[in-house]
C-alpha positions in Angstrom: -28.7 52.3 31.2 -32.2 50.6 31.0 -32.0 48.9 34.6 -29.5 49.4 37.6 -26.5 46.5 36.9 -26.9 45.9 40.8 -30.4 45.7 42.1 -32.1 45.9 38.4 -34.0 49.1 39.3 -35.5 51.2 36.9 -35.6 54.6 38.2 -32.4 57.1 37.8 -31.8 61.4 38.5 -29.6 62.6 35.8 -26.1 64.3 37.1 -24.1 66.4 35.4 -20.6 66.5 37.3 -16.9 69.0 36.6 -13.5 67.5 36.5 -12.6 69.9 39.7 -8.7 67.6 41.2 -7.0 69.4 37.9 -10.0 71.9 37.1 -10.0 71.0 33.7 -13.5 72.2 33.5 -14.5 68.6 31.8 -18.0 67.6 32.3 -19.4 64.4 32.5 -22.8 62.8 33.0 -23.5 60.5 36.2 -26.8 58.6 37.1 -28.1 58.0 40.1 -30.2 54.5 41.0 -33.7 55.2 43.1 -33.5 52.2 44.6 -30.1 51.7 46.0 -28.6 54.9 45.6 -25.2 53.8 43.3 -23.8 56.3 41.2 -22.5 55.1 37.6 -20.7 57.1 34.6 -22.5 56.9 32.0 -19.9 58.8 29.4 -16.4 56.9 30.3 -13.5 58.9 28.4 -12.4 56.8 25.7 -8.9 57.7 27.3 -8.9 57.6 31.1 -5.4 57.6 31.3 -5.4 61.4 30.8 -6.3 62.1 33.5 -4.2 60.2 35.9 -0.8 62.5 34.8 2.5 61.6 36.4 1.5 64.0 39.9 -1.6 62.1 40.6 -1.5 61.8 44.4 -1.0 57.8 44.5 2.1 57.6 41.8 4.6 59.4 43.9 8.1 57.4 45.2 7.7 55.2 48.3 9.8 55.9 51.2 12.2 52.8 51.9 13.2 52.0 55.3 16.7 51.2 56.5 17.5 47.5 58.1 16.9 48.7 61.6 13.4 50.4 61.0 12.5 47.8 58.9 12.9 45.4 62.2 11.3 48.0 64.6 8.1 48.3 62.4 8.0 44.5 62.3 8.3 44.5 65.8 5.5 46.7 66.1 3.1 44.8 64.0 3.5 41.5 65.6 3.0 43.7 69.4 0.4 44.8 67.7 -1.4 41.5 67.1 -1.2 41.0 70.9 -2.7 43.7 71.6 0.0 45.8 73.1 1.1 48.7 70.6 -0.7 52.2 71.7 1.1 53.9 68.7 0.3 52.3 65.1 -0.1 52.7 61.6 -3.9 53.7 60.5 -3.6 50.6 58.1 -3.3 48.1 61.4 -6.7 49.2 61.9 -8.0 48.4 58.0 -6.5 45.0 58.6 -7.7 44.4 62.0 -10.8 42.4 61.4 -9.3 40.0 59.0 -7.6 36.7 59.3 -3.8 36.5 58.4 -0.8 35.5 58.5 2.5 36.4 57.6 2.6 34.0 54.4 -1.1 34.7 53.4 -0.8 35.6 49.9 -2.5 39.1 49.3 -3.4 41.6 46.2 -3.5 45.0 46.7 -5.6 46.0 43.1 -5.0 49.7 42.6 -1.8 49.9 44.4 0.1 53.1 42.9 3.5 53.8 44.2 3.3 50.4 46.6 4.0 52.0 49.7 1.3 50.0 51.8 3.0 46.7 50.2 6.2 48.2 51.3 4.7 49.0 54.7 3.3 45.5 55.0 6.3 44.3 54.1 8.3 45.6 56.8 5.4 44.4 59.0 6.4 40.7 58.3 3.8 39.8 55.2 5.6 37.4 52.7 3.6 37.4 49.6 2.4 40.4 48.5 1.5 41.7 45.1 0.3 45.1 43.8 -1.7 45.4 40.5 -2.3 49.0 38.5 -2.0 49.2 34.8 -1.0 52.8 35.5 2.2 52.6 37.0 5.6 53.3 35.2 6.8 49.5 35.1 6.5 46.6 36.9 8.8 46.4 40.4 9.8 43.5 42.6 11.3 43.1 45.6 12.3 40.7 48.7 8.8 40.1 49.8 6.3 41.7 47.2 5.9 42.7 43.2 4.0 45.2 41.8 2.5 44.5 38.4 1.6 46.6 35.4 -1.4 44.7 34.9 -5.5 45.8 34.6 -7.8 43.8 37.8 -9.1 41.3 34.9 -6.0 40.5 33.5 -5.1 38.7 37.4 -4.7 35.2 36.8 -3.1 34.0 40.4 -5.6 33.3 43.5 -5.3 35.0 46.9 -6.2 34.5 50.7 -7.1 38.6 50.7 -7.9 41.2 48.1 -8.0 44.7 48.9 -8.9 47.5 47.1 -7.8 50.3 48.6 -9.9 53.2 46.9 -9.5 51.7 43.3 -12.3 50.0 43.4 -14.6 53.1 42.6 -12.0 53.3 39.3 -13.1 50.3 37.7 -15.9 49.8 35.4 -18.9 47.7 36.2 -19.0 46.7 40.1 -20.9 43.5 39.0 -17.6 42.2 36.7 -15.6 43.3 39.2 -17.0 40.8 41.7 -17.3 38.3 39.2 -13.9 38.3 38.2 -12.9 38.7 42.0 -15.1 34.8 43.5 -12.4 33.6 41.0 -9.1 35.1 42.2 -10.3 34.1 45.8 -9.0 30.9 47.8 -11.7 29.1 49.9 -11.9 30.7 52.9 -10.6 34.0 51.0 -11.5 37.4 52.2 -12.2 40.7 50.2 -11.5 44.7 51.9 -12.7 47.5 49.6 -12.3 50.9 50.9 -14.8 53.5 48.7 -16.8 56.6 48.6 -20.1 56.2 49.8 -23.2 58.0 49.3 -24.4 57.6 52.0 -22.3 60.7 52.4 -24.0 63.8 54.3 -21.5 65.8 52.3 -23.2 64.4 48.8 -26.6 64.9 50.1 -25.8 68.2 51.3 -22.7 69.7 48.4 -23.9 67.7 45.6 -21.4 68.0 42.6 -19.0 69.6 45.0 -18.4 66.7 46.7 -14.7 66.0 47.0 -14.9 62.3 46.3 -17.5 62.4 43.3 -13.8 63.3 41.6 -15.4 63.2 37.9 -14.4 61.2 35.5 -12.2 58.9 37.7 -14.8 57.8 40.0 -16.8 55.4 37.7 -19.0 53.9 40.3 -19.6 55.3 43.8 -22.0 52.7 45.9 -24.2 52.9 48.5 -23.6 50.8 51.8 -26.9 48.9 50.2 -25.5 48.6 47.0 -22.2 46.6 48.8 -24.5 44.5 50.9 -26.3 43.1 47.6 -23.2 42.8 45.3 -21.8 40.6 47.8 -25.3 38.6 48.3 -25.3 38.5 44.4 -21.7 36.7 44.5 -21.2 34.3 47.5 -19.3 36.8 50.0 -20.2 37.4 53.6 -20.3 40.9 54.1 -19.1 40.3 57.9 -17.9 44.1 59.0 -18.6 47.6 57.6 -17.1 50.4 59.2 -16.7 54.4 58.4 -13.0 55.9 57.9 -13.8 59.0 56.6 -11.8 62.3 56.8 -11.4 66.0 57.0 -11.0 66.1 53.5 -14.4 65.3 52.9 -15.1 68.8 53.8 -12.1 71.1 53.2 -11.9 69.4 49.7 -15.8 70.2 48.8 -15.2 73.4 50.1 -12.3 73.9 47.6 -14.5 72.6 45.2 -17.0 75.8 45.9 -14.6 78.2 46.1 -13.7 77.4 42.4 -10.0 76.0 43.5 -8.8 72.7 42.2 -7.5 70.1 44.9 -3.6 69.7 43.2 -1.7 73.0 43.4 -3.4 74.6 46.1 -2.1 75.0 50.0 -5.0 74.2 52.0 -2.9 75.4 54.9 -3.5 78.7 53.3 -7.3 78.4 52.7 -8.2 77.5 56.4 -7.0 78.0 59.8 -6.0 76.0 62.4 -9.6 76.0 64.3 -11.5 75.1 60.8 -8.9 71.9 60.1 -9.4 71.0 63.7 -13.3 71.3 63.7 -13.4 69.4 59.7 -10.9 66.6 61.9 -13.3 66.2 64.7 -16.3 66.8 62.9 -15.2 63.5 60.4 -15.0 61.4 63.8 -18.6 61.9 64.4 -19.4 61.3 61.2 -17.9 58.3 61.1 -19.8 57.0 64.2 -22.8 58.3 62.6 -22.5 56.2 59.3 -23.2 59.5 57.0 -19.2 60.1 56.5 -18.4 60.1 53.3 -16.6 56.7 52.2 -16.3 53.1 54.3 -14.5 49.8 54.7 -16.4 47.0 53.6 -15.2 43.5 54.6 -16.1 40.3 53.3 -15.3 36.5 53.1 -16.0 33.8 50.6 -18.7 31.6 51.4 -18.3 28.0 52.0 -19.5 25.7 48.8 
């Protein structure tokens, strides 16, 4: 790469990067831009799909609800909206600072097993539609369909498009939002959740770092690196905020104790006090801005 695809810079630090989830012992070269600190792949495995095997953490069943919890979670949802539930879901608070209703129509790219559709669902949303070319088969139900389909091959538009940490699995973040102003209805809104480097954890563990997760991270941005894609491309970046967690640092510290992340107890690594201090130490993080991955909301631009 001759020039940074986002902000055309010219300077780059060479990084060479271990499959560690599986401990394959794969390696694979990453850059690094100067200027706006975005991570890219530069050797993409001619088959990816290797290594998402059928126990990858997002292809697991979902867990159906019966009739009467369906009701109570919609219940909660809409108490929710008024401001009145104490108790709720962590993805109420990744939707919060969006507009919608129940019958905005809504892509979830990335979506795995579909249990956050399912969830949403039960919440009261109408039209909902999950996308991943890696899933078993397509699925429908009542209120929402999951597609075996890649993010370019989307030919429907949508009030909201989330990517919910798949957007970091997709190559080149500048065809992504290309392709993504055209799936958008006026007014539409975007939510990516993604790694960050503006992790202290990367600045501190390097290659250890839990979400580099080599080769299926293709692209890792920088909170600068969001705010000129979306300059670049006619969205409003109107809301960032950190959601980082423990993991961050009990899964780099697997990583440097030589232990892969799938088939090991981390129960059994740590105590009690150390998940505690990784929980509260994340919080702080997170208020900090230097946790290790971030919601990024934006909204399409008026023509």
């Amino acid at each position: 790469m001759k020039e940074c695809e986002i902000c055309q810079g010219s300077e780059f630090k060479d990084i060479v990067a271990q499959e560690r989830m599986y401990d394959t012992g794969d390696i694979f070269n990453y850059i690094e831009c100067e200027s706006c600190q975005a991570l890219f792949l530069t050797d993409i495995p001619a088959d990816l799909g290797k290594y998402y095997p059928s126990n990858y953490y997002s292809f697991g069943s979902f867990n159906r609800s019966n009739a009467l919890l369906a009701l109570l979670k919609k219940l909660r949802y809409e108490a929710f909206c008024r401001g009145l539930s104490f108790h709720s879901p962590v993805y109420y608070d990744w939707l919060s600072p969006l507009s919608l209703n129940p019958k905005s129509k809504i892509a979830d790219i990335g979506c795995g097993n579909g249990q956050l559709l399912a969830e949403m669902a039960y919440s009261g949303f109408k039209q909902l539609n999950g996308y991943d070319p890696f899933v078993k088969a397509a699925f429908s139900s009542k209120n929402f369909s999951i597609y075996k389909k890649d993010f370019f091959e989307i030919d429907q538009k949508f009030d909201l498009v989330m990517f919910h940490h798949s957007f970091e699995h997709l190559p080149s973040p500048v065809e992504v939002f290309k392709k993504l102003v055209t799936i958008l209805n006026p007014e539409g809104q975007v939510l990516i959740r993604v790694p960050v480097t503006d992790a202290q954890v990367w600045k501190e563990e390097h290659t250890y770092w839990f979400q580099l997760d080599a080769p299926r991270h293709l692209f890792i941005p920088n909170t600068k690196s969001m705010e000129i894609l979306g300059e670049r491309f006619g969205l409003e970046l109107f809301n960032t905020t950190f959601d980082s967690m423990d993991s961050q640092f009990w899964g780099t510290a697997l990583y440097k104790k030589g232990k892969p992340l799938v088939g090991t107890e981390i129960h059994q690594e740590f105590s009690r006090q150390e998940l505690t201090e990784f929980r509260n130490k994340a919080l702080q993080y997170n208020k900090l801005k230097i946790g290790d991955q971030a919601c990024f909301y934006y909204k399409k631009k008026a023509q």
